[in-house]
C-alpha positions as CSV (number, residue, x, y, z in Angstrom):
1,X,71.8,58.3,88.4
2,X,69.0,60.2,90.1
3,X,65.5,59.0,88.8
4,X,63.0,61.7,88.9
5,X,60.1,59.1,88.3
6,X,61.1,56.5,91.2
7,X,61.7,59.6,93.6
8,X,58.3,60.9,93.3
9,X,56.9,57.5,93.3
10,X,58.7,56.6,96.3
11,X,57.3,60.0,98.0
12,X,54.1,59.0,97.0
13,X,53.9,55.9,98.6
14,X,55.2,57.2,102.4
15,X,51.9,59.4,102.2
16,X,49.4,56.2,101.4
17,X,49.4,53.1,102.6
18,X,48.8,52.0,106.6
19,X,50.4,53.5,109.5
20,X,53.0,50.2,109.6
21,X,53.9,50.6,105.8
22,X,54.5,54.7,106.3
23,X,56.5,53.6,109.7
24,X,58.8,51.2,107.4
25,X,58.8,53.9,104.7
26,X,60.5,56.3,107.1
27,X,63.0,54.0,108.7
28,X,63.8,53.9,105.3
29,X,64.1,56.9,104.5
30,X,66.5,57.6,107.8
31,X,63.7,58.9,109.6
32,X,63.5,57.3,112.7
33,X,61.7,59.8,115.2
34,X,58.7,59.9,112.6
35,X,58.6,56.0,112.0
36,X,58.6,55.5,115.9
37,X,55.6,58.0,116.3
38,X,54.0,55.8,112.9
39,X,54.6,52.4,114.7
40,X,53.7,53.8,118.7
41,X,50.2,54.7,116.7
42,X,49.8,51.1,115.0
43,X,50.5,50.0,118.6
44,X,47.5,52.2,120.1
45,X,45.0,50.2,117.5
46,X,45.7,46.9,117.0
47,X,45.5,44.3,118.8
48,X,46.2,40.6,116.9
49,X,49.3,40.0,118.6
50,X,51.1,39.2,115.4
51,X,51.1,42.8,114.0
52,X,51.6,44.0,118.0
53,X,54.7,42.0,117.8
54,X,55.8,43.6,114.2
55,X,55.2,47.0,115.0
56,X,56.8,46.5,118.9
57,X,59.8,45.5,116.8
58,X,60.0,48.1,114.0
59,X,59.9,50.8,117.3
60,X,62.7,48.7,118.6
61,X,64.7,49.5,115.0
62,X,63.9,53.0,115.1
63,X,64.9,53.6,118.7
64,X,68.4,51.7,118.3
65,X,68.7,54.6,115.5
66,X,68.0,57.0,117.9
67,X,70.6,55.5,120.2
68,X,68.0,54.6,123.0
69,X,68.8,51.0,123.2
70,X,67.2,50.2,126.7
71,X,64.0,51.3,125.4
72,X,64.5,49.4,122.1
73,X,65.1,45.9,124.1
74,X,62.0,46.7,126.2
75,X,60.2,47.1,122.9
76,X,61.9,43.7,121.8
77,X,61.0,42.4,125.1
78,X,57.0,43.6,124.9
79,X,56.9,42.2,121.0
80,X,58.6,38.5,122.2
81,X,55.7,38.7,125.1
82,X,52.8,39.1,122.0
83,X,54.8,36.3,119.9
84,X,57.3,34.6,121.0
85,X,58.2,33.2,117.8
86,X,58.7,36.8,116.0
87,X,61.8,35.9,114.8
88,X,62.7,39.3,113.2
89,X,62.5,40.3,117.1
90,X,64.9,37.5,118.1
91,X,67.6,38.2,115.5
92,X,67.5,41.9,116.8
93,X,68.0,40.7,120.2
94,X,70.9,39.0,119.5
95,X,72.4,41.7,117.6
96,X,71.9,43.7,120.3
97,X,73.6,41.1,122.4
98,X,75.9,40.8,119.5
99,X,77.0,44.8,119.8
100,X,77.7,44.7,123.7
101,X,79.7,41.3,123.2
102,X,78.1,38.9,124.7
103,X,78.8,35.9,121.6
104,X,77.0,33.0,123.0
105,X,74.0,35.2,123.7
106,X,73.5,36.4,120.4
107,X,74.0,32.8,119.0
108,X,71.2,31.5,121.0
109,X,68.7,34.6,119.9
110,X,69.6,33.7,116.3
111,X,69.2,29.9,116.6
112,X,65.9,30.8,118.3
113,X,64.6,33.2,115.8
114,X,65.7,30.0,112.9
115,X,63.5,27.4,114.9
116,X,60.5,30.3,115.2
117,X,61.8,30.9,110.9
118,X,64.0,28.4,109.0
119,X,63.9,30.6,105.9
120,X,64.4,33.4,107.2
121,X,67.8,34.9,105.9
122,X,68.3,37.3,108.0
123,X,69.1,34.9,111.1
124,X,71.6,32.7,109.1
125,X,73.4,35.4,108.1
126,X,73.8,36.9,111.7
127,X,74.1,33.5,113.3
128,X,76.9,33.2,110.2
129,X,78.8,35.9,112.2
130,X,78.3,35.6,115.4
131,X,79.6,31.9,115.0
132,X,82.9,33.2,113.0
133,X,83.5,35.7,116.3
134,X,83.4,32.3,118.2
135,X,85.7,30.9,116.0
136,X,83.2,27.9,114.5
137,X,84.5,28.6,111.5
138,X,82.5,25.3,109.7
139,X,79.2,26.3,110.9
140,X,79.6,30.0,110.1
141,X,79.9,28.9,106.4
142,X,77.3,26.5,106.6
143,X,74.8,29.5,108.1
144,X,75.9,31.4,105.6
145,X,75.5,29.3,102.1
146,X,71.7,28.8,103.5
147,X,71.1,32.8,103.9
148,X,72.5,33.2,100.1
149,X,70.6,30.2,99.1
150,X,67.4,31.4,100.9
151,X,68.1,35.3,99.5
152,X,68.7,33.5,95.9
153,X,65.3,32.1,95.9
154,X,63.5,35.0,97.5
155,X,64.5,37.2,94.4
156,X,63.8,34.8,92.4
């Protein structure tokens, strides 16, 4: 059911906030040229290589949306080069290796990305697949019970 309440609050909050937060806010809301613009502007102030990194990746996610995918591995490329251990950068590496079939390589981005972040869901679930397209069925699962467990206690 349509909330009135939670729609205007949401519309609320892609007007405050930083440049970052309005960039995630419009990814979110399946704008991708205007989040790329957001995050290209957090990129022309800041300079701790941390938040460099987070906003070279979140331009990577808007440009796979707009089906510009050599640009978006460039941008994963240039966020990897301000911190190498960004693993949300890693894990979209390898599903970008993932996509254009290259298995092993897409394994390797996502063990890379758990080493840089051993709680961090996301790569357990997408090493969880790319290891059940290799047919390691036993490690797949094992990948996978962590990302639930890890999701279960991040709700929590």
């Amino acid at each position: 059911m349509f909330d009135v309440r939670r729609w205007f609050a949401a519309r609320a909050r892609r007007r405050t906030g930083t440049p970052f937060e309005r960039g995630v806010a419009a990814l979110e809301a399946r704008q991708p040229q205007a989040a790329l613009a957001l995050f290209i502007d957090v990129l022309a102030s800041e300079t701790e290589p941390v938040a460099r990194a987070a906003a070279f990746n979140k331009c990577a996610v808007a440009l796979v949306t707009l089906e510009r995918r050599e640009e978006a591995y460039a941008a994963l490329c240039d966020a990897l080069r301000e911190d190498a251990r960004c693993a949300p950068a890693l894990v979209n590496l390898g599903n970008l290796r993932l996509e254009d079939g290259d298995v092993a390589g897409a394994i390797e981005r996502y063990q890379m990305a758990i080493r840089a972040d051993e709680n961090y869901s996301g790569a357990h679930l997408n090493l969880a697949i790319a290891l059940k397209r290799a047919g390691r069925r036993a490690e797949s699962v094992r990948h996978l019970r962590i990302a639930r467990r890890l999701e279960t206690r991040r709700g929590a």
